[in-house]
N, CA, C and O atoms as a GROMACS GRO file, in nm:
protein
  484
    1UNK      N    1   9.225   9.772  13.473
    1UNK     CA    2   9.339   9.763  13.562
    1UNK      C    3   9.436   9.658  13.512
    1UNK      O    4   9.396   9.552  13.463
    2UNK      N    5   9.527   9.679  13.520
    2UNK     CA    6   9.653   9.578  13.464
    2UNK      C    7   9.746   9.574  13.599
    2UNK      O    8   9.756   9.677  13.666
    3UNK      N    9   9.811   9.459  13.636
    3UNK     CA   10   9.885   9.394  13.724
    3UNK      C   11   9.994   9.374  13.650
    3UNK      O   12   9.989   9.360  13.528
    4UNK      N   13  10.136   9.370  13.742
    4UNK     CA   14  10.276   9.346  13.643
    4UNK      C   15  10.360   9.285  13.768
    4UNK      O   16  10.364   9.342  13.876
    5UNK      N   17  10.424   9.162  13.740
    5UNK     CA   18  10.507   9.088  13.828
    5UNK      C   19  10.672   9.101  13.790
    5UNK      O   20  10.680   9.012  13.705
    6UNK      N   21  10.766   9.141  13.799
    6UNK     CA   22  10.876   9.119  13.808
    6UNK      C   23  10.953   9.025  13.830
    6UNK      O   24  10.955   9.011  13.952
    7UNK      N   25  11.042   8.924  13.766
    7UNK     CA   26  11.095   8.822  13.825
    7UNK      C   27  11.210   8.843  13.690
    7UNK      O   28  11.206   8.891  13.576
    8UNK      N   29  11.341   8.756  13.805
    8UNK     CA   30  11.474   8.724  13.732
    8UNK      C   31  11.584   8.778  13.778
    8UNK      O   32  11.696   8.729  13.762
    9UNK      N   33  11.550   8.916  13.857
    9UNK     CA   34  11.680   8.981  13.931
    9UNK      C   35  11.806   8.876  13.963
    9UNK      O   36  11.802   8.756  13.936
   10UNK      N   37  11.912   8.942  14.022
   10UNK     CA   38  12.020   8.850  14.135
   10UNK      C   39  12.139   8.923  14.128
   10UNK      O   40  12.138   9.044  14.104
   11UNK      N   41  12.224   8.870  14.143
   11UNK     CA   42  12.353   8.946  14.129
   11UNK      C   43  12.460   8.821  14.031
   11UNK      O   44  12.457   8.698  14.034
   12UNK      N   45  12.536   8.903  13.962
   12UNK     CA   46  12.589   8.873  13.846
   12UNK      C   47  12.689   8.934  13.831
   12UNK      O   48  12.683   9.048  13.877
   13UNK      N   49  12.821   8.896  13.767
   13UNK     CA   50  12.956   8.906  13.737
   13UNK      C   51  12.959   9.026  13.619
   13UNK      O   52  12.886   9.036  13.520
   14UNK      N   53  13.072   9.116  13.665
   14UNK     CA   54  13.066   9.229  13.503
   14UNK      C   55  13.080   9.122  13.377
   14UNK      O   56  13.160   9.030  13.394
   15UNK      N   57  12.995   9.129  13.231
   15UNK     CA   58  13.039   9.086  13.149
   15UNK      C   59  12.939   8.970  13.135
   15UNK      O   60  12.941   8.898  13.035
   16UNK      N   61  12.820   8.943  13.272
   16UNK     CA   62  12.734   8.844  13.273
   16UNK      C   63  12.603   8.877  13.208
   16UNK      O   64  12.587   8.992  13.168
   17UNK      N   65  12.509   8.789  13.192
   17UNK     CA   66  12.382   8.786  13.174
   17UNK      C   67  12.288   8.746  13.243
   17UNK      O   68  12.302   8.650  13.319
   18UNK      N   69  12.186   8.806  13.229
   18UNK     CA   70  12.069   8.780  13.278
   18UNK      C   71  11.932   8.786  13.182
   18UNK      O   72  11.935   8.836  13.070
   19UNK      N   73  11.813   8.730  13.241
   19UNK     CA   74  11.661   8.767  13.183
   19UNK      C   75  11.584   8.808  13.258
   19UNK      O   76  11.536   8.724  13.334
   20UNK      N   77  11.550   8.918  13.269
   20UNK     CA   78  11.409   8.961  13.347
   20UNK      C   79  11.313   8.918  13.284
   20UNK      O   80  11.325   8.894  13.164
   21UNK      N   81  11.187   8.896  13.356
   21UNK     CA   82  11.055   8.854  13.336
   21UNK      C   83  10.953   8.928  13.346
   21UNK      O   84  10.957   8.982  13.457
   22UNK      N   85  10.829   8.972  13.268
   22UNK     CA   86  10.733   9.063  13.320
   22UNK      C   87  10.581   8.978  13.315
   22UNK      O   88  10.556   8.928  13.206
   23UNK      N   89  10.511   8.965  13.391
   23UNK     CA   90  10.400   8.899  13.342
   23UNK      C   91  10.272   8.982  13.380
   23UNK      O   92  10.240   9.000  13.498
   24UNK      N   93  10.223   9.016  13.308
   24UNK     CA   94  10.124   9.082  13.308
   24UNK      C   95   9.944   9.031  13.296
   24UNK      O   96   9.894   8.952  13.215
   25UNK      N   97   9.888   9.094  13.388
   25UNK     CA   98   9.720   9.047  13.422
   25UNK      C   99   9.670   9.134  13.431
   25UNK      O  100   9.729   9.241  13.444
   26UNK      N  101   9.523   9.119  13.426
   26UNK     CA  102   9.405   9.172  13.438
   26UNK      C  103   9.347   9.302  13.295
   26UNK      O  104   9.307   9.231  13.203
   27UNK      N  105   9.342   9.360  13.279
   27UNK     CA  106   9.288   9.414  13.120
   27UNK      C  107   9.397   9.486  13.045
   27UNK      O  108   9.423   9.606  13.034
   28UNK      N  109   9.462   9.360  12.989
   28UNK     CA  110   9.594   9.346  12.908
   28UNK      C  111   9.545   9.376  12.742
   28UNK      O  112   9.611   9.399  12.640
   29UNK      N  113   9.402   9.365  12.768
   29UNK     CA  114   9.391   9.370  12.609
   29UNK      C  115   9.444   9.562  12.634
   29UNK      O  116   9.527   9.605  12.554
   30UNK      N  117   9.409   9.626  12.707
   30UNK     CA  118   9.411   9.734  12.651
   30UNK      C  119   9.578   9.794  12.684
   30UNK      O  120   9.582   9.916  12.676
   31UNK      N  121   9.731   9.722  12.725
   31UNK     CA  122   9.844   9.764  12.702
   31UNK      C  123   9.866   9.773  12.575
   31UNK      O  124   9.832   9.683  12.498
   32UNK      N  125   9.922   9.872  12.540
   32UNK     CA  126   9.960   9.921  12.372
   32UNK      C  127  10.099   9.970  12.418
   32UNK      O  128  10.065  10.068  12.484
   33UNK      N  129  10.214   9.966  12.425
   33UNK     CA  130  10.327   9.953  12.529
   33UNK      C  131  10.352   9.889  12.664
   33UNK      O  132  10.276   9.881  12.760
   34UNK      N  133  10.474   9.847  12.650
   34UNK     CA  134  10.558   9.784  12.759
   34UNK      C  135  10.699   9.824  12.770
   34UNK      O  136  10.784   9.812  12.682
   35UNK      N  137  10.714   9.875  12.896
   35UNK     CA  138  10.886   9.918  12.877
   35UNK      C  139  10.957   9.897  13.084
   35UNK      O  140  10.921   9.915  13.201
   36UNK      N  141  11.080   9.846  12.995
   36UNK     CA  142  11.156   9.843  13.123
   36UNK      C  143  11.241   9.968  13.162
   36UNK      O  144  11.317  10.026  13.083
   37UNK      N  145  11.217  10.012  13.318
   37UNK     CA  146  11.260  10.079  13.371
   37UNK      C  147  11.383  10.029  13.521
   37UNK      O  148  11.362   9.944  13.606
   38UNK      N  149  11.471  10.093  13.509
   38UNK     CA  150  11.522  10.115  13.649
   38UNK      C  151  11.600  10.208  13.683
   38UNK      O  152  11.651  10.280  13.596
   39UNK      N  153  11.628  10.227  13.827
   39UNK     CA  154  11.629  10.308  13.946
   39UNK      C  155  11.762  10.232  14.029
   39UNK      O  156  11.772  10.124  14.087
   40UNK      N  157  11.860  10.348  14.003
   40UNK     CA  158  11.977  10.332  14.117
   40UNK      C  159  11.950  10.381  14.248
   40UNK      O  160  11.834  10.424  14.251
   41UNK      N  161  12.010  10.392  14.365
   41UNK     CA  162  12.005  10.428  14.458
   41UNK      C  163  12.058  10.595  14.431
   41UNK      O  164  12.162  10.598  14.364
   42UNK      N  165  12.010  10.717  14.467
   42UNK     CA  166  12.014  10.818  14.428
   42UNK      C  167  12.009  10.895  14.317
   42UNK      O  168  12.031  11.016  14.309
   43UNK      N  169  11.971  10.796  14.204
   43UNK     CA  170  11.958  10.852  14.050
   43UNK      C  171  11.811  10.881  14.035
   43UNK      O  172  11.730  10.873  14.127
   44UNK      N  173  11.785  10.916  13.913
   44UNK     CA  174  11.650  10.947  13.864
   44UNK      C  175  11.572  10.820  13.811
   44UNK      O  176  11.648  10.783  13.722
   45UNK      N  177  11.496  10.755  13.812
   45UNK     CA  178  11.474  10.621  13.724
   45UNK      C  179  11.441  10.706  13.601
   45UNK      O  180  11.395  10.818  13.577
   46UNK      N  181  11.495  10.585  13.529
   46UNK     CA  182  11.515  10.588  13.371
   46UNK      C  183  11.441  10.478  13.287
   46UNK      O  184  11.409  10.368  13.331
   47UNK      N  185  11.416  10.527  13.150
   47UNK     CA  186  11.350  10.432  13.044
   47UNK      C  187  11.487  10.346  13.016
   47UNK      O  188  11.589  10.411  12.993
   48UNK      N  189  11.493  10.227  13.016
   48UNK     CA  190  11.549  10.136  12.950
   48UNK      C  191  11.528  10.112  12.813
   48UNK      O  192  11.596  10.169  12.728
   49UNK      N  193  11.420  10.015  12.780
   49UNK     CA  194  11.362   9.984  12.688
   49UNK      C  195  11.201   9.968  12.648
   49UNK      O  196  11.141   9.905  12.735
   50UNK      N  197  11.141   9.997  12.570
   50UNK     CA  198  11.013  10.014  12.541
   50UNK      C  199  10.986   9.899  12.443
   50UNK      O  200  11.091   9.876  12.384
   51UNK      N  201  10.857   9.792  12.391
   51UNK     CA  202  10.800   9.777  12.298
   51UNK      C  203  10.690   9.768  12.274
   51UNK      O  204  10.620   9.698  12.347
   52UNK      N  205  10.643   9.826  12.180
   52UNK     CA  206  10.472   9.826  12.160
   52UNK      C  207  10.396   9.712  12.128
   52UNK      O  208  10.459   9.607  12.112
   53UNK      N  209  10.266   9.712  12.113
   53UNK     CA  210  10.180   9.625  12.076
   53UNK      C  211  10.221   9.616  11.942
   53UNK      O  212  10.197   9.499  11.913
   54UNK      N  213  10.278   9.681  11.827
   54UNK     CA  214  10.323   9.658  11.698
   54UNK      C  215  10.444   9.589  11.711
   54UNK      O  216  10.480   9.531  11.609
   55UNK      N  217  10.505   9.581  11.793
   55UNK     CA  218  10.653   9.490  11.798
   55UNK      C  219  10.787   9.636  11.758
   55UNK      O  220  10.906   9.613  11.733
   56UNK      N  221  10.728   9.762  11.764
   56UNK     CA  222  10.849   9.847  11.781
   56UNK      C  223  10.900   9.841  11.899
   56UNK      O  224  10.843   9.815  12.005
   57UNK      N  225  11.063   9.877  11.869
   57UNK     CA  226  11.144   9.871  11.995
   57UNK      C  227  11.228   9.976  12.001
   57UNK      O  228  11.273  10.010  11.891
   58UNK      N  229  11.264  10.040  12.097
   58UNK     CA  230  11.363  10.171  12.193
   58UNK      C  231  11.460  10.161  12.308
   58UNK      O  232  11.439  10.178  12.428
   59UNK      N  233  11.551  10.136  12.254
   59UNK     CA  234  11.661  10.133  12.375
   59UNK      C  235  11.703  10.262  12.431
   59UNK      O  236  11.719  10.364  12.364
   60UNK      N  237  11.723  10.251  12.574
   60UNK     CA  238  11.837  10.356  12.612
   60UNK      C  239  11.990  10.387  12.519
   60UNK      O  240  12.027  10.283  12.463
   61UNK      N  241  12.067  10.489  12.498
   61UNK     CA  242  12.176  10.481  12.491
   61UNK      C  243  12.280  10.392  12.554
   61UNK      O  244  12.393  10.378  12.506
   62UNK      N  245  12.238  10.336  12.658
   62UNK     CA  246  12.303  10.326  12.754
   62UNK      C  247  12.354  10.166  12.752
   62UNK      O  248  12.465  10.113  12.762
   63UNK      N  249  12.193  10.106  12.732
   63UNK     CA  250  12.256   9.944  12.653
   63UNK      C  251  12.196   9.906  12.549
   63UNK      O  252  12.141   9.797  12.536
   64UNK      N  253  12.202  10.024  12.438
   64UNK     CA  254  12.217   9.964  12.334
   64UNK      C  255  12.299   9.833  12.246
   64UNK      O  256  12.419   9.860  12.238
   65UNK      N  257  12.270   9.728  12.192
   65UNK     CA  258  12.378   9.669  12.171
   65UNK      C  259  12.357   9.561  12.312
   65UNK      O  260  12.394   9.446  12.288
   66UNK      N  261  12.321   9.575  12.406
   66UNK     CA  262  12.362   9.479  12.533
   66UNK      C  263  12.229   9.410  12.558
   66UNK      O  264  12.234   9.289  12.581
   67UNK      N  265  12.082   9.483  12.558
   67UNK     CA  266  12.010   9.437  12.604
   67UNK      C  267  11.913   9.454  12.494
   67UNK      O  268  11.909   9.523  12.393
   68UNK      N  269  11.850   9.382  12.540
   68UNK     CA  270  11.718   9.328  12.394
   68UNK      C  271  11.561   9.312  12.476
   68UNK      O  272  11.532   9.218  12.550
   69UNK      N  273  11.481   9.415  12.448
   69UNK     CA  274  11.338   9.371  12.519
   69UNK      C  275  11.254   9.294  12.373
   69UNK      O  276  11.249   9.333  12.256
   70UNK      N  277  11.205   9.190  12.430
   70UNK     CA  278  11.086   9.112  12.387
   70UNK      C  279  10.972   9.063  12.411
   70UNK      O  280  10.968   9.078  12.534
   71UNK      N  281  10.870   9.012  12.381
   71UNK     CA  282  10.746   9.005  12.404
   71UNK      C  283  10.736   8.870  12.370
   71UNK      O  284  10.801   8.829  12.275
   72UNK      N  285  10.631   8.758  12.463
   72UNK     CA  286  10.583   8.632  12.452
   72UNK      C  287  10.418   8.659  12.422
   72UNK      O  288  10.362   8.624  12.526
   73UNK      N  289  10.335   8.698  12.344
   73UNK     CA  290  10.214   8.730  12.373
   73UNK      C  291  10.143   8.594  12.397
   73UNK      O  292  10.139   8.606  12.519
   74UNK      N  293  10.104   8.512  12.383
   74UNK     CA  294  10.108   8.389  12.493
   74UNK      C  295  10.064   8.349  12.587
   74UNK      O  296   9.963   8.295  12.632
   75UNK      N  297  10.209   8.404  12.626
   75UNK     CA  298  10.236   8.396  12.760
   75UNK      C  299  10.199   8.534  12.844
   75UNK      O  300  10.220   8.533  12.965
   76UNK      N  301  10.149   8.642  12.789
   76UNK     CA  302  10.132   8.797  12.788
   76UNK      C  303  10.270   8.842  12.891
   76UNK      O  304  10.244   8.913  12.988
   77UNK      N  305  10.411   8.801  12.869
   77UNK     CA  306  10.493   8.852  12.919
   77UNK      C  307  10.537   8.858  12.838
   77UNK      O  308  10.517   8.796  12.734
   78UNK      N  309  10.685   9.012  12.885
   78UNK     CA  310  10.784   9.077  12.833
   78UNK      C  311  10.900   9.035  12.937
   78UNK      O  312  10.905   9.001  13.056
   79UNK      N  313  11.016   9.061  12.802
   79UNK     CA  314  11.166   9.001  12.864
   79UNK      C  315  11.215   9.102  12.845
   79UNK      O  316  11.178   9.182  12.759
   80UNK      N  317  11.304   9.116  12.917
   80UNK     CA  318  11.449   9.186  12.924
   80UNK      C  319  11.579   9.079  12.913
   80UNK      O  320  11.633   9.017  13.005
   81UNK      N  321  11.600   9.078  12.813
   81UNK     CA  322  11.781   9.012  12.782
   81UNK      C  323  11.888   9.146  12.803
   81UNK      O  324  11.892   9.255  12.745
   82UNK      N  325  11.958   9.096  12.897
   82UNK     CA  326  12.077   9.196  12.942
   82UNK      C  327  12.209   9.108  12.926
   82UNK      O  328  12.218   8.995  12.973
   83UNK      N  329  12.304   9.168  12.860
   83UNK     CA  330  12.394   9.080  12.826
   83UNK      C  331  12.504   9.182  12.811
   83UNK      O  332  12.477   9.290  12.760
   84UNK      N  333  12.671   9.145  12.866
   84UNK     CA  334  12.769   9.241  12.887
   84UNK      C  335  12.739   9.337  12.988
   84UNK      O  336  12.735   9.459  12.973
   85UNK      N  337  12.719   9.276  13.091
   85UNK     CA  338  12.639   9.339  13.194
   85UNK      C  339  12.729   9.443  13.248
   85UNK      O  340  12.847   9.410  13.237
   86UNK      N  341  12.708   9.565  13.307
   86UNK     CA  342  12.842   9.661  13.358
   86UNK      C  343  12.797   9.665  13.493
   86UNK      O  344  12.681   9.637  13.522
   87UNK      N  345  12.896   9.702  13.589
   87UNK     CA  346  12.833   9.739  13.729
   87UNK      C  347  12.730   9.873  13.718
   87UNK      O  348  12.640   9.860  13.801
   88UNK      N  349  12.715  10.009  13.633
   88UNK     CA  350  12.692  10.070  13.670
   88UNK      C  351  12.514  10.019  13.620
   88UNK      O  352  12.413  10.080  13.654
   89UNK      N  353  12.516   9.908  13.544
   89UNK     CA  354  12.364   9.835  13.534
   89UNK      C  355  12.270   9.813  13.662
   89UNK      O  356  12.149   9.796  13.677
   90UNK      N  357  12.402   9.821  13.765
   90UNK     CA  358  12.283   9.776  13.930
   90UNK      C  359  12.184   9.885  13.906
   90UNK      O  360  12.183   9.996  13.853
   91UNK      N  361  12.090   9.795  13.977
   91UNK     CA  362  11.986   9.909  13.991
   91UNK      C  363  11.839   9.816  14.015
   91UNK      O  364  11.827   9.702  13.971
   92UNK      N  365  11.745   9.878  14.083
   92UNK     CA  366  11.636   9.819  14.059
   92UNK      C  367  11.560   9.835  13.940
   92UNK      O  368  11.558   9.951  13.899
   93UNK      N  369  11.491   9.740  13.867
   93UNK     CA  370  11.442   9.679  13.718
   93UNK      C  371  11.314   9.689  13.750
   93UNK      O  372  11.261   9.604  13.821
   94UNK      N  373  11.250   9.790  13.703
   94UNK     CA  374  11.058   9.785  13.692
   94UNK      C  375  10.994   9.759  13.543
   94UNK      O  376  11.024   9.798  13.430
   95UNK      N  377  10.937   9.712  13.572
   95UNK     CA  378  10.850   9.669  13.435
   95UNK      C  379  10.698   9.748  13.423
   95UNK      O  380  10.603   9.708  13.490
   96UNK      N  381  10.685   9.878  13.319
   96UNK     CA  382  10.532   9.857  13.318
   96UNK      C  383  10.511   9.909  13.162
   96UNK      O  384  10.580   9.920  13.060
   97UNK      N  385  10.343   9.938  13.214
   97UNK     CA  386  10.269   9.962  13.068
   97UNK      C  387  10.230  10.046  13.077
   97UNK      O  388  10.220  10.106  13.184
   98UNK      N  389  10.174  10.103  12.926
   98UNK     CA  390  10.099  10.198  12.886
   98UNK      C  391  10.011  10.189  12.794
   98UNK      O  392  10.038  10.145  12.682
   99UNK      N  393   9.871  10.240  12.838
   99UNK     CA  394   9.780  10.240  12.798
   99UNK      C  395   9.724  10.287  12.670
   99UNK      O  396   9.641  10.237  12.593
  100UNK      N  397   9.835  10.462  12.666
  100UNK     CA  398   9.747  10.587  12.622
  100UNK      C  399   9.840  10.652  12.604
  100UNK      O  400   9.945  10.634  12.667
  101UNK      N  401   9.823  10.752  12.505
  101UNK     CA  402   9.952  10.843  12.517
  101UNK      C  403   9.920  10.980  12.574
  101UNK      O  404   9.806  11.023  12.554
  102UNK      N  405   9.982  11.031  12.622
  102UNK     CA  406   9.994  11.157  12.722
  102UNK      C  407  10.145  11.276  12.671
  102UNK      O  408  10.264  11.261  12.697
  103UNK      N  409  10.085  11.372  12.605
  103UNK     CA  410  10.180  11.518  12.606
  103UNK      C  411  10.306  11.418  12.542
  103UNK      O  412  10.404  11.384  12.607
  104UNK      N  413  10.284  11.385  12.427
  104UNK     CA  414  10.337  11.344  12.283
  104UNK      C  415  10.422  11.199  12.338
  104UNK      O  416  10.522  11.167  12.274
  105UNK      N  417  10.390  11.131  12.433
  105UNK     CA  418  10.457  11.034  12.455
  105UNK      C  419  10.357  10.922  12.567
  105UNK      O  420  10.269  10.959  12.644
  106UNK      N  421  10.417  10.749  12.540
  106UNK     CA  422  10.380  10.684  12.628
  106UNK      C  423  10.331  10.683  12.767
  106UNK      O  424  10.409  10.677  12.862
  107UNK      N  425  10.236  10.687  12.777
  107UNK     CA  426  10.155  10.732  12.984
  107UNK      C  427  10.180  10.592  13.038
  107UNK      O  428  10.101  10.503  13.007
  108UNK      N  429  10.285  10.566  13.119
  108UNK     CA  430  10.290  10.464  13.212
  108UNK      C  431  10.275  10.447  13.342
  108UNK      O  432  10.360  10.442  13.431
  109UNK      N  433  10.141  10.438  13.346
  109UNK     CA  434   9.990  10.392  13.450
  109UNK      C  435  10.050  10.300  13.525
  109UNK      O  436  10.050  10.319  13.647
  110UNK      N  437  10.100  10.208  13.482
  110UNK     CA  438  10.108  10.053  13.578
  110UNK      C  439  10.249  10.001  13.582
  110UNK      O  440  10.316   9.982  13.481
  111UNK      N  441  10.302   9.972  13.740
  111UNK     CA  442  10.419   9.913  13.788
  111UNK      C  443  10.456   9.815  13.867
  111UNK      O  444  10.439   9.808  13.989
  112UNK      N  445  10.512   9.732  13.789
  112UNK     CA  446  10.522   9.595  13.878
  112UNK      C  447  10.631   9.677  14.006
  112UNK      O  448  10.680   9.790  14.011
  113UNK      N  449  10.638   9.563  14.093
  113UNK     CA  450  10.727   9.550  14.228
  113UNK      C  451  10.864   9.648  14.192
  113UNK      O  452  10.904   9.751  14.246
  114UNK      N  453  10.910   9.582  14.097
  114UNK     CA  454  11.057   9.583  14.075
  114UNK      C  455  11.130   9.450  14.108
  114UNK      O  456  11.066   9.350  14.142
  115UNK      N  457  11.234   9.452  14.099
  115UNK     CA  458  11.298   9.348  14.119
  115UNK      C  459  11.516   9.346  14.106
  115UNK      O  460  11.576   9.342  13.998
  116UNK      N  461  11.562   9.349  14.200
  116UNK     CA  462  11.682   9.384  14.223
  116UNK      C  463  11.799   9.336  14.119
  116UNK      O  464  11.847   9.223  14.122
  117UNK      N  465  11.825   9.402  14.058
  117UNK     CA  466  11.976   9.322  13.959
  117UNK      C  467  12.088   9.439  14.059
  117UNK      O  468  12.080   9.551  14.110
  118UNK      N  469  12.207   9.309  14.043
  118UNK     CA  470  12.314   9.367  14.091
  118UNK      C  471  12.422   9.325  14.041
  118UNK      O  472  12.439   9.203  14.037
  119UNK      N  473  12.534   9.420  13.985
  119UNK     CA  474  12.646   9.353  13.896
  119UNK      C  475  12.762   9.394  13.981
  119UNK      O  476  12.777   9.498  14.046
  120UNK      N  477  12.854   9.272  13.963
  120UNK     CA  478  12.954   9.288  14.093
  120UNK      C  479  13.053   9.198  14.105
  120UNK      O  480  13.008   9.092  14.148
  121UNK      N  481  13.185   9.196  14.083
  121UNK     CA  482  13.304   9.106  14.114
  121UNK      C  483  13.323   9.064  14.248
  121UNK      O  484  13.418   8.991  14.277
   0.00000   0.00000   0.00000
């Protein structure tokens, strides 16, 4: 079982930054991916960014160029750097993992809370 905490949300100016936080517990040896997700109010949630236990990384189209996921192993947390922030970025920010792969792609088993970003003049 793996546990995932969310922290760093708030609300922020177009053009601002932020860091999300992911911290992850309980049988971490076996995450082999980590990727950030979020969820607008009536959209579909979406992959943000992914990185594996090898240190590969996958952005959305969407903020490519803006946001950067990284890994503290450590600390067994993952970041989200969001930077040039747009309004249409609001959205709630989930963080999880994957174990295993499932029908040619990452199986993501485990979801933190979420945690609210909001971009806004």
């Amino acid at each position: 079982q793996v546990q995932l905490v969310e922290s760093g949300g708030g609300l922020v100016q177009p053009g601002g930054s932020l860091r999300l936080s992911c911290a992850a517990s309980g049988s971490i040896f076996s995450i082999n991916a980590m990727g950030w997700f979020r969820q607008a109010p009536g959209k579909q949630r979406e992959l943000v960014a992914v990185i594996t236990n090898g240190g590969r990384t996958n952005y959305a189209d969407s903020v490519k160029g803006r946001f950067t996921i990284s890994r503290d192993n450590a600390k067994n947390t993952v970041y989200l750097q969001m930077n040039s922030l747009k309004p249409e970025d609001t959205a709630v920010y989930y963080c999880s993992a994957a174990v295993k792969v499932r029908g040619g792609t990452w199986a993501y088993d485990y979801w933190g809370q979420g945690t609210q970003v909001t971009v806004s003049s």
